[in-house]
PDB file of N, CA, C and O in Angstrom:
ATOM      1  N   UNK A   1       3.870 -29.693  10.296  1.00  0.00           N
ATOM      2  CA  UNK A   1       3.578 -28.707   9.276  1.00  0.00           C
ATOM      3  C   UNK A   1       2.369 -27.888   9.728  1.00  0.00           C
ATOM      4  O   UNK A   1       1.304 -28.444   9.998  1.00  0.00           O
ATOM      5  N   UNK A   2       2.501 -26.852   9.793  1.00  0.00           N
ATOM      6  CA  UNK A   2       1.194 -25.480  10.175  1.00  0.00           C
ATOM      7  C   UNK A   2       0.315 -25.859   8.908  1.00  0.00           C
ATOM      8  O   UNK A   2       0.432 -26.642   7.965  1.00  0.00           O
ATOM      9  N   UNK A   3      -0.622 -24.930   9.337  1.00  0.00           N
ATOM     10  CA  UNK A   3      -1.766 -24.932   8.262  1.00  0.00           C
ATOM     11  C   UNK A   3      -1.485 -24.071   7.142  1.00  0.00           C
ATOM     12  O   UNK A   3      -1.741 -24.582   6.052  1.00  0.00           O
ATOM     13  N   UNK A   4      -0.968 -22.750   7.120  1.00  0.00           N
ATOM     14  CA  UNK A   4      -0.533 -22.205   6.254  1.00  0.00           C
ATOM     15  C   UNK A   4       0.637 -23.018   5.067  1.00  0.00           C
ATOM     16  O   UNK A   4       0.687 -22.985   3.838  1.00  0.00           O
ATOM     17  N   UNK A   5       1.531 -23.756   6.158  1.00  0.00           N
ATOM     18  CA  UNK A   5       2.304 -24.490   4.659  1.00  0.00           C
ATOM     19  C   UNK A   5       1.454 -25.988   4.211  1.00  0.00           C
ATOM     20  O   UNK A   5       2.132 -26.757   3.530  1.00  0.00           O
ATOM     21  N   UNK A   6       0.118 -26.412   4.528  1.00  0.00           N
ATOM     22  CA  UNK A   6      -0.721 -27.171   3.592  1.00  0.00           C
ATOM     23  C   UNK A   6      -1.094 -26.710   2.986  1.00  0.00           C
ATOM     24  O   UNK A   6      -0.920 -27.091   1.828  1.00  0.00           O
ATOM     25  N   UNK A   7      -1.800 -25.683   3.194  1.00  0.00           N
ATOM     26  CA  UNK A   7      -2.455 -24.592   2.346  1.00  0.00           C
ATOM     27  C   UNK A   7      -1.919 -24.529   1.125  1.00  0.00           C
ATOM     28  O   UNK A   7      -2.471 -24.847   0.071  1.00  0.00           O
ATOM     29  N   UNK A   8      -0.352 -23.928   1.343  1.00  0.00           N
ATOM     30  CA  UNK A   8      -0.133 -23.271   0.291  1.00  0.00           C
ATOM     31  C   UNK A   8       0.874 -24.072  -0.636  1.00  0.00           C
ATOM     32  O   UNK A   8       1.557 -23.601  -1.545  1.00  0.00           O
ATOM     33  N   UNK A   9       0.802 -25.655  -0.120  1.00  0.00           N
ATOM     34  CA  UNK A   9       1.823 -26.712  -1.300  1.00  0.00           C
ATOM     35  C   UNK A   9       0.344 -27.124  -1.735  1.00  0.00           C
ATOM     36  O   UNK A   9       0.519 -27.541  -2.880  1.00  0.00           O
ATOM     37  N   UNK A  10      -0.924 -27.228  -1.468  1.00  0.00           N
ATOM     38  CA  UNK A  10      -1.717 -27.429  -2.383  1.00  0.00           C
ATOM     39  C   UNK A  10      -2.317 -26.898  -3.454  1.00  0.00           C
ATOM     40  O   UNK A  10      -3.238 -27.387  -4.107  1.00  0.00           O
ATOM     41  N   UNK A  11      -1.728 -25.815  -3.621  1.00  0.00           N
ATOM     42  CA  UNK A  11      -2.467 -24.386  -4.628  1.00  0.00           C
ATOM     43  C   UNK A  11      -1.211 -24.843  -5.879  1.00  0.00           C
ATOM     44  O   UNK A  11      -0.074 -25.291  -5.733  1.00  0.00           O
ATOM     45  N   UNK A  12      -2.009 -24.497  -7.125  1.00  0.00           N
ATOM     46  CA  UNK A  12      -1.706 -24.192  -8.065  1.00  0.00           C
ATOM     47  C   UNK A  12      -0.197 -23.173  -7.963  1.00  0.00           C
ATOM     48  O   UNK A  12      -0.356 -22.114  -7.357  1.00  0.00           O
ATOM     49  N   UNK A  13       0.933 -23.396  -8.409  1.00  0.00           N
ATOM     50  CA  UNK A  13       1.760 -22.485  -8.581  1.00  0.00           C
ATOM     51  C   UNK A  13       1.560 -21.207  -8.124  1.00  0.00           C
ATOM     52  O   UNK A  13       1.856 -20.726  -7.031  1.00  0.00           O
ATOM     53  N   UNK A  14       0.746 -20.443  -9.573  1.00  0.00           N
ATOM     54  CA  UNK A  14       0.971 -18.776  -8.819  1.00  0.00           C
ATOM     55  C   UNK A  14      -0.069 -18.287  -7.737  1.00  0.00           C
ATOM     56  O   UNK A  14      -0.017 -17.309  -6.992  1.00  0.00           O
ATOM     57  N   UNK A  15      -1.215 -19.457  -7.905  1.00  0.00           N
ATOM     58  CA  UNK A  15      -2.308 -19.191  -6.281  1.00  0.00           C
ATOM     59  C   UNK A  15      -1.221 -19.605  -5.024  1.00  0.00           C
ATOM     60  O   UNK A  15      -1.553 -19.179  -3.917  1.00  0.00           O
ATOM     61  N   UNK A  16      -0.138 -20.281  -5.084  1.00  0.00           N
ATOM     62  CA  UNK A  16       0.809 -20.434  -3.905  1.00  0.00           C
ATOM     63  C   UNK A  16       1.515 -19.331  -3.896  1.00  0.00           C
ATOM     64  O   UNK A  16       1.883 -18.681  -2.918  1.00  0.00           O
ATOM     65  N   UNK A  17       1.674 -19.161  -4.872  1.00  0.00           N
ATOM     66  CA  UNK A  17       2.905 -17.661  -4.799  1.00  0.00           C
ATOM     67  C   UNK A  17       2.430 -16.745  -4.247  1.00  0.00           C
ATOM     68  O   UNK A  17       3.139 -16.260  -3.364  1.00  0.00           O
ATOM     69  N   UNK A  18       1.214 -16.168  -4.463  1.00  0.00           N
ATOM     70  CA  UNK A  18      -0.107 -14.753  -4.406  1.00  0.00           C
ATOM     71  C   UNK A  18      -0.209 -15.542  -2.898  1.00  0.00           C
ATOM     72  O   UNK A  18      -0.016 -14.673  -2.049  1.00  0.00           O
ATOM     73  N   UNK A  19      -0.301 -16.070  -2.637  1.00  0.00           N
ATOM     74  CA  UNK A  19      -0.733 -16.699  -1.254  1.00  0.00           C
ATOM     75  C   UNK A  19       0.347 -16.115  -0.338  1.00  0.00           C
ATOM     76  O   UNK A  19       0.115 -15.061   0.253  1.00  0.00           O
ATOM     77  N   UNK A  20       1.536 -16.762  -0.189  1.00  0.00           N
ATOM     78  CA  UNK A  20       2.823 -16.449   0.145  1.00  0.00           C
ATOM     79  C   UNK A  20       3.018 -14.762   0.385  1.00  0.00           C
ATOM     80  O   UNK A  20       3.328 -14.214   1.443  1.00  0.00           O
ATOM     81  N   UNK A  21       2.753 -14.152  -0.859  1.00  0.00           N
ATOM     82  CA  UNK A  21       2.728 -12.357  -0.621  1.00  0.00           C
ATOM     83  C   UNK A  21       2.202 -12.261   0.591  1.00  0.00           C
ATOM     84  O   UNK A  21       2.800 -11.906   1.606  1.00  0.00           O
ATOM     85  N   UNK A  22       0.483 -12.743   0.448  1.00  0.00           N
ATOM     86  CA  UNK A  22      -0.437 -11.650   1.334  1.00  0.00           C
ATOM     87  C   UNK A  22       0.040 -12.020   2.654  1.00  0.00           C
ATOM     88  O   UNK A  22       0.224 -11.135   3.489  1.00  0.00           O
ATOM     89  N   UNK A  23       0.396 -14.008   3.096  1.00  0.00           N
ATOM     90  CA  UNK A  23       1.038 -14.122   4.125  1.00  0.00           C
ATOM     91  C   UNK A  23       1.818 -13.321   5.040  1.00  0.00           C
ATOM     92  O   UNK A  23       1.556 -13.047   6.211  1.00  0.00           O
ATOM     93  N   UNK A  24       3.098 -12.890   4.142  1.00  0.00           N
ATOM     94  CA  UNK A  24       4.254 -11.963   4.750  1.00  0.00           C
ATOM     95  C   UNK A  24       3.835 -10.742   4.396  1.00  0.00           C
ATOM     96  O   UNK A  24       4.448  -9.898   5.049  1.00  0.00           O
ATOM     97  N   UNK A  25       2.888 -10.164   3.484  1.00  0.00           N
ATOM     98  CA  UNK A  25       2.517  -8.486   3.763  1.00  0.00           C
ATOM     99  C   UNK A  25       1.322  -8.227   5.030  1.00  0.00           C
ATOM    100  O   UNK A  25       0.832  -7.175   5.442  1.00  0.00           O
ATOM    101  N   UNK A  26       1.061  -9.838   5.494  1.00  0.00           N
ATOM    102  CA  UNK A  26      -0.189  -9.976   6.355  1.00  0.00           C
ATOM    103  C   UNK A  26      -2.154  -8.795   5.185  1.00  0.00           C
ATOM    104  O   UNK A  26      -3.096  -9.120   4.461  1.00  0.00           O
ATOM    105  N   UNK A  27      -1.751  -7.889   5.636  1.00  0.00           N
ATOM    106  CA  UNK A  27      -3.117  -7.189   4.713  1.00  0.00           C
ATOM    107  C   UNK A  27      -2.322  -6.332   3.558  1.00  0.00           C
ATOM    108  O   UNK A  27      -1.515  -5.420   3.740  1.00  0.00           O
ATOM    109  N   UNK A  28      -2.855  -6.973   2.123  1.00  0.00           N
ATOM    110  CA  UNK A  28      -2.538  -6.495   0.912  1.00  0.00           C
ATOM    111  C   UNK A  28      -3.620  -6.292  -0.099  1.00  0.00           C
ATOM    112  O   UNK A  28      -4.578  -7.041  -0.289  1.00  0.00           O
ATOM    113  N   UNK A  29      -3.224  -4.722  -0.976  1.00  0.00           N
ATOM    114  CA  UNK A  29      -4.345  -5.081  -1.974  1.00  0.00           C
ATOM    115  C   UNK A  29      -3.741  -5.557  -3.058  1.00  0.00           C
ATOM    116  O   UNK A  29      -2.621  -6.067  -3.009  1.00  0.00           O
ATOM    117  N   UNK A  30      -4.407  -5.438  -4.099  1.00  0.00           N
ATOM    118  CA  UNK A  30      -3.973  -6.595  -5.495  1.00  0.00           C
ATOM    119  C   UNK A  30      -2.759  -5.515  -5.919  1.00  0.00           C
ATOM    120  O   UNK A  30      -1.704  -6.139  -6.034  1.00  0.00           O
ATOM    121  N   UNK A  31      -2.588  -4.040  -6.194  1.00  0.00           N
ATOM    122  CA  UNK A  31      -1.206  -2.967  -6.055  1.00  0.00           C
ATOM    123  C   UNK A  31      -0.194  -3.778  -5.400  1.00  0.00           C
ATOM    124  O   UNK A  31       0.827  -4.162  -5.972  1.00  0.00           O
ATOM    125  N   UNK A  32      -0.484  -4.027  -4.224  1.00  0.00           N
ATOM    126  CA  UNK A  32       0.373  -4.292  -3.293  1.00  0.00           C
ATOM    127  C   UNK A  32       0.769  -5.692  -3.527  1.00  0.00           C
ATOM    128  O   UNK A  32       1.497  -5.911  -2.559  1.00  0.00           O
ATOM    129  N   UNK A  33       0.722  -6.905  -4.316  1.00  0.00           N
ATOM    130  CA  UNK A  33       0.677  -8.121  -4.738  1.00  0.00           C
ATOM    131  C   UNK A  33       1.321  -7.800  -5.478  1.00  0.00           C
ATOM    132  O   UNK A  33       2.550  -7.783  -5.399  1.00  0.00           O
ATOM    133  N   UNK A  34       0.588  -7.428  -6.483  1.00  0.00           N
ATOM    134  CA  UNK A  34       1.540  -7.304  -8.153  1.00  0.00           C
ATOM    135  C   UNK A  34       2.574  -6.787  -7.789  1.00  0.00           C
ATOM    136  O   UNK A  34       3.506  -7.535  -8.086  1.00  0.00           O
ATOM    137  N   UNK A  35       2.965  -5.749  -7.218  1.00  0.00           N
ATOM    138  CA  UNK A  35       4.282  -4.689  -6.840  1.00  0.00           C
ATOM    139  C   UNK A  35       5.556  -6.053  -6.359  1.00  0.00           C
ATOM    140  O   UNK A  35       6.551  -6.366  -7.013  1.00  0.00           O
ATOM    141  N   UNK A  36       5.121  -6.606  -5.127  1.00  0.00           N
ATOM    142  CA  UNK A  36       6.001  -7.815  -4.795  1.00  0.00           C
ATOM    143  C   UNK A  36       6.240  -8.379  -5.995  1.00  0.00           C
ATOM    144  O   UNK A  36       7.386  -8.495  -6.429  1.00  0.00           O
ATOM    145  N   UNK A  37       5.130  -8.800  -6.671  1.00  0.00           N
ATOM    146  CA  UNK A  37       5.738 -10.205  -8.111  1.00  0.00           C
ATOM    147  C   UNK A  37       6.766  -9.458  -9.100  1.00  0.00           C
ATOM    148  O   UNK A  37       7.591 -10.011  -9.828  1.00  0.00           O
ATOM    149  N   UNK A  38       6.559  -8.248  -8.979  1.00  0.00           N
ATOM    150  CA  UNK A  38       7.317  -7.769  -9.910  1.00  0.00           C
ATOM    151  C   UNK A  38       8.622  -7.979  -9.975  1.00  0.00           C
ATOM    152  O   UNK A  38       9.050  -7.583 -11.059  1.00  0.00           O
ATOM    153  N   UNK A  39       9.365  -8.384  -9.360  1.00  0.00           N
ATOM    154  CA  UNK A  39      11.108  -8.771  -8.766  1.00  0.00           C
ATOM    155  C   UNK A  39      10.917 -10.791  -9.584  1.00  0.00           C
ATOM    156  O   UNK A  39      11.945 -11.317 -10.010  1.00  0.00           O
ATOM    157  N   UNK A  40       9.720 -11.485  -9.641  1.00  0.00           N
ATOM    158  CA  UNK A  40       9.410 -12.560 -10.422  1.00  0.00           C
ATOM    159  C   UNK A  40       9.908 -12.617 -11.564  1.00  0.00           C
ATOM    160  O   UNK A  40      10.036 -11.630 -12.289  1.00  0.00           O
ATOM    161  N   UNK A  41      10.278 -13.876 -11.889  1.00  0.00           N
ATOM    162  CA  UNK A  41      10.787 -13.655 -13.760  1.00  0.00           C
ATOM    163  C   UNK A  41       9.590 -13.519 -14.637  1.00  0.00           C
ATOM    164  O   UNK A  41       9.848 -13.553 -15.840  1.00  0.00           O
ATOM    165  N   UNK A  42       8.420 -13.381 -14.326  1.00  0.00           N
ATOM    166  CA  UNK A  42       7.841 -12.633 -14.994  1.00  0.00           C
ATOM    167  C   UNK A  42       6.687 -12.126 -14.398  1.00  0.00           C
ATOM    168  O   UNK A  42       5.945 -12.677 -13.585  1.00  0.00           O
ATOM    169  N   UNK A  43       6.598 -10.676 -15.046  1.00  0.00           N
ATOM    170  CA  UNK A  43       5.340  -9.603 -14.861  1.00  0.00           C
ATOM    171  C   UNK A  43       4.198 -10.209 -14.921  1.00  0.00           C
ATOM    172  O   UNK A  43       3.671 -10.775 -15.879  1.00  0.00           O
ATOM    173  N   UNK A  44       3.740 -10.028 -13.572  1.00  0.00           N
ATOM    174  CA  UNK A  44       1.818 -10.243 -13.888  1.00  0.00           C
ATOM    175  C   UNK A  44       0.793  -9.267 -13.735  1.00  0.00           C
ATOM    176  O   UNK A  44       0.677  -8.576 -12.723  1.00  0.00           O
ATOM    177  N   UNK A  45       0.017  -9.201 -14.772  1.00  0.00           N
ATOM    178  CA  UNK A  45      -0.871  -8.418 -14.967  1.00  0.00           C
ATOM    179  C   UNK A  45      -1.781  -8.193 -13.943  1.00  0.00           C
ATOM    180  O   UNK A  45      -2.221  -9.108 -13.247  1.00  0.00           O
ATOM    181  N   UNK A  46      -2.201  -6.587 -13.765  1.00  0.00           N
ATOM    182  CA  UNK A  46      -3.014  -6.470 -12.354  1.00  0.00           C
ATOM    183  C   UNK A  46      -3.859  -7.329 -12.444  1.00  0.00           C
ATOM    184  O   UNK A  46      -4.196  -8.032 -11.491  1.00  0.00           O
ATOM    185  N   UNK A  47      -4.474  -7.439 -13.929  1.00  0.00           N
ATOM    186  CA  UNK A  47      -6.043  -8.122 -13.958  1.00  0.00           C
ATOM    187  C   UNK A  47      -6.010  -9.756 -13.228  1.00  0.00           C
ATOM    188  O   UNK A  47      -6.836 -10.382 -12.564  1.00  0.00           O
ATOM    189  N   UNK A  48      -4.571 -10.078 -13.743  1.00  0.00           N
ATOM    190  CA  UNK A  48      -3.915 -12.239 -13.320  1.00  0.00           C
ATOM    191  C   UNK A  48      -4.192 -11.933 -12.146  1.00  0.00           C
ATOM    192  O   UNK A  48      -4.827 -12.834 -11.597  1.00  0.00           O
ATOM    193  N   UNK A  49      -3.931 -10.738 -11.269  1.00  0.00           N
ATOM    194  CA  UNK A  49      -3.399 -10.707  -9.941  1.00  0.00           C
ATOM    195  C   UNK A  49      -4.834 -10.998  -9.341  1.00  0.00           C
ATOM    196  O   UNK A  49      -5.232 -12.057  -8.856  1.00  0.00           O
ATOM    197  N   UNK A  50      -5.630  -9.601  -9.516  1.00  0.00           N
ATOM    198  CA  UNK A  50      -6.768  -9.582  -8.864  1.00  0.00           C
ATOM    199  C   UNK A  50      -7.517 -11.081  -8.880  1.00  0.00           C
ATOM    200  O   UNK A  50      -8.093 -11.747  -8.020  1.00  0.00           O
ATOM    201  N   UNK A  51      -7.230 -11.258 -10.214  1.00  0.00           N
ATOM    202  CA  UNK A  51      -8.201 -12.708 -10.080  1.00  0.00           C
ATOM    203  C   UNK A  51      -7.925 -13.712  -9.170  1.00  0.00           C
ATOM    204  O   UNK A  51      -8.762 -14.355  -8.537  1.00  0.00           O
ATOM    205  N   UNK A  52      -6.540 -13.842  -9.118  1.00  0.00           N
ATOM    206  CA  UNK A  52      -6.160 -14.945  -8.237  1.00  0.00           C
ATOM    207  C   UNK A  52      -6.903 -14.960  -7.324  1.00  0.00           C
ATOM    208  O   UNK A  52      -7.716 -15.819  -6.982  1.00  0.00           O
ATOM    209  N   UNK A  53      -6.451 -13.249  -6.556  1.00  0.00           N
ATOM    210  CA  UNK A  53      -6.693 -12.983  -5.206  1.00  0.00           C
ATOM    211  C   UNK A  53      -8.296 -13.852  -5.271  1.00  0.00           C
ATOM    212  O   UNK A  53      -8.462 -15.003  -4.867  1.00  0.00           O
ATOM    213  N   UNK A  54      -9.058 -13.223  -5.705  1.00  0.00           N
ATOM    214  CA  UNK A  54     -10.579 -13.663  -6.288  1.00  0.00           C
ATOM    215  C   UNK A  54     -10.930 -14.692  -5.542  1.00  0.00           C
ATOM    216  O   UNK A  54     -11.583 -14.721  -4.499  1.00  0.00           O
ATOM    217  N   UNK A  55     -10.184 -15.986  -6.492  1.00  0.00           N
ATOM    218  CA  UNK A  55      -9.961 -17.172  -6.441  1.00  0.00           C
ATOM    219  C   UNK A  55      -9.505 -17.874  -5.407  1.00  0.00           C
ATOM    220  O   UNK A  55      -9.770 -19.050  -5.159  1.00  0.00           O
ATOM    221  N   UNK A  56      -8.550 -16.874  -4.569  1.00  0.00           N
ATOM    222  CA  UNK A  56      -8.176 -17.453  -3.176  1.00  0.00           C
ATOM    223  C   UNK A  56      -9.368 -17.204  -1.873  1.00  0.00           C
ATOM    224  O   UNK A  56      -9.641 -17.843  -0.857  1.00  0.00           O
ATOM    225  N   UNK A  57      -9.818 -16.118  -2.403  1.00  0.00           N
ATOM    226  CA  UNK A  57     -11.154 -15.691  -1.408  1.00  0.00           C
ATOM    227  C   UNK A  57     -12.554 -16.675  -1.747  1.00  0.00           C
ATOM    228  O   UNK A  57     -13.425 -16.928  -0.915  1.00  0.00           O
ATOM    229  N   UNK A  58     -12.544 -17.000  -2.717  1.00  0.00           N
ATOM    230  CA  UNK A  58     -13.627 -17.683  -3.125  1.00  0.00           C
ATOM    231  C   UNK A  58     -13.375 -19.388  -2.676  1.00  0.00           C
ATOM    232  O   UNK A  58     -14.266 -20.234  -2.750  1.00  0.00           O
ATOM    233  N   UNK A  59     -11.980 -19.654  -2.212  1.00  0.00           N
ATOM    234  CA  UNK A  59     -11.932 -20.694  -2.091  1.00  0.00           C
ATOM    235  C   UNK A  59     -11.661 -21.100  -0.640  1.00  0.00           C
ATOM    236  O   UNK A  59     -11.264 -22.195  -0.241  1.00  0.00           O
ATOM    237  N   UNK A  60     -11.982 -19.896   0.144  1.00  0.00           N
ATOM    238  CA  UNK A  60     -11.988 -19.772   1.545  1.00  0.00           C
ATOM    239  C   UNK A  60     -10.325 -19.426   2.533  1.00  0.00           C
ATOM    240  O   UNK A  60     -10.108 -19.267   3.734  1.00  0.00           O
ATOM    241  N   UNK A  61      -9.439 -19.428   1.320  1.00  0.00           N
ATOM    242  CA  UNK A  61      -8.144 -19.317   1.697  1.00  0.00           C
ATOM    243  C   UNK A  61      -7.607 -17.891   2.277  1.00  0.00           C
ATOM    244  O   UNK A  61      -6.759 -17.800   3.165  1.00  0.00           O
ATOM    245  N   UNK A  62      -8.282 -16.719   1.584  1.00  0.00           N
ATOM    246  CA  UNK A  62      -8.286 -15.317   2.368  1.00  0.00           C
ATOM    247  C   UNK A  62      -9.590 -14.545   2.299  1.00  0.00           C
ATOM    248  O   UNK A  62     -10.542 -14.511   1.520  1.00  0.00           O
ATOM    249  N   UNK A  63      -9.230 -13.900   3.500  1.00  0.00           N
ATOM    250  CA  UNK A  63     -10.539 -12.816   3.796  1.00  0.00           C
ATOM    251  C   UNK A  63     -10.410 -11.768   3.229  1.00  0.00           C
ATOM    252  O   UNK A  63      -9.216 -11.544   3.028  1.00  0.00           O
ATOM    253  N   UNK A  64     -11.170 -10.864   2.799  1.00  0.00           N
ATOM    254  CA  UNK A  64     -11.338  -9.606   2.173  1.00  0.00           C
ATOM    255  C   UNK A  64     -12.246  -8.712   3.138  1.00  0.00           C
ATOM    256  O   UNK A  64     -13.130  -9.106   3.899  1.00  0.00           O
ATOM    257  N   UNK A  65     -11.829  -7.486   2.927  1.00  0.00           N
ATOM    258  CA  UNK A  65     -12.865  -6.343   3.624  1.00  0.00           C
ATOM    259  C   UNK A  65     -12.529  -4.948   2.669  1.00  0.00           C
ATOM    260  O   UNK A  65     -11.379  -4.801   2.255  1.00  0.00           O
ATOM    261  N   UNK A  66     -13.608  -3.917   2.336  1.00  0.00           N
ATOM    262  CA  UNK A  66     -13.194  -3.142   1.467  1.00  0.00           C
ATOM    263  C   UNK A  66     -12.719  -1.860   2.183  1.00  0.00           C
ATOM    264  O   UNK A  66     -12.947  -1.376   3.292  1.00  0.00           O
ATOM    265  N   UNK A  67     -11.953  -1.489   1.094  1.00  0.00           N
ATOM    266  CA  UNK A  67     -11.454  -0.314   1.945  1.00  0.00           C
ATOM    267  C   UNK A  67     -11.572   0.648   0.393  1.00  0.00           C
ATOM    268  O   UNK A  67     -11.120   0.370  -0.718  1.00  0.00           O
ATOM    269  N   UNK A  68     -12.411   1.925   0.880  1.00  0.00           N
ATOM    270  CA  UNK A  68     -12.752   2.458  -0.466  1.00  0.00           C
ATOM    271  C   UNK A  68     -13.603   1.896  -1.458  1.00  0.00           C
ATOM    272  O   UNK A  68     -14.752   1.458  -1.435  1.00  0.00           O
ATOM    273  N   UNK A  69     -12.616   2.045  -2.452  1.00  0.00           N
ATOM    274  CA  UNK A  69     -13.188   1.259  -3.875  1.00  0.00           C
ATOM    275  C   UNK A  69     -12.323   0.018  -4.116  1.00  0.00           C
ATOM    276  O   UNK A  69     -12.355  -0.484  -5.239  1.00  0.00           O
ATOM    277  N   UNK A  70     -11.656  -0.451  -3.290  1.00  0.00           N
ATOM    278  CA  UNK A  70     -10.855  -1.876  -2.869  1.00  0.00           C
ATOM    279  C   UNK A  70     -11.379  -2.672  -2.413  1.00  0.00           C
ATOM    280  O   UNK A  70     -12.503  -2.496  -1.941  1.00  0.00           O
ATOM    281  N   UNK A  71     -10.757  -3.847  -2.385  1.00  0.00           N
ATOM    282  CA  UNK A  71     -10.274  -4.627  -1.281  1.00  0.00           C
ATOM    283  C   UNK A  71      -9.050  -4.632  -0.833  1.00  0.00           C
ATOM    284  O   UNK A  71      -8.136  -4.038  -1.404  1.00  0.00           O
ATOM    285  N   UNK A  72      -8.931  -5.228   0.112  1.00  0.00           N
ATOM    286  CA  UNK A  72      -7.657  -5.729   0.954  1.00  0.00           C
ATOM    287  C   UNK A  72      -7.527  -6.670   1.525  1.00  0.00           C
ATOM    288  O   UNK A  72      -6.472  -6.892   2.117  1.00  0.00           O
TER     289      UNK A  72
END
């Protein structure tokens, strides 16, 4: 098993899911997250989204760099 699939059977449901996006979009912003979930049985709010992302950066799982008034 790679590190990416420990990673991401240890996360909380939708921190695995949000994980999974940025994986296969490789660099995403939280637009670009939510847009993928949207095909999900259910809609998540930019604000759920961003936070995750947040939450995944804060927990050392992705990197961020800003671009603009973003991240990515």
């Amino acid at each position: 098993m790679n590190d990416d699939q420990s990673i991401s059977q240890s996360l909380p449901a939708l921190e695995r899911q949000v994980f999974e996006v940025v994986k296969r979009l490789g660099s995403a912003s939280v637009a670009d997250v939510a847009q993928e979930l949207t095909g999900d049985e259910r809609t998540r709010a930019y604000t759920t989204v961003m936070t995750v992302l947040s939450r995944l950066f804060q927990k050392g799982y992705l990197l961020r760099q800003r671009d603009g008034k973003a991240f990515l």
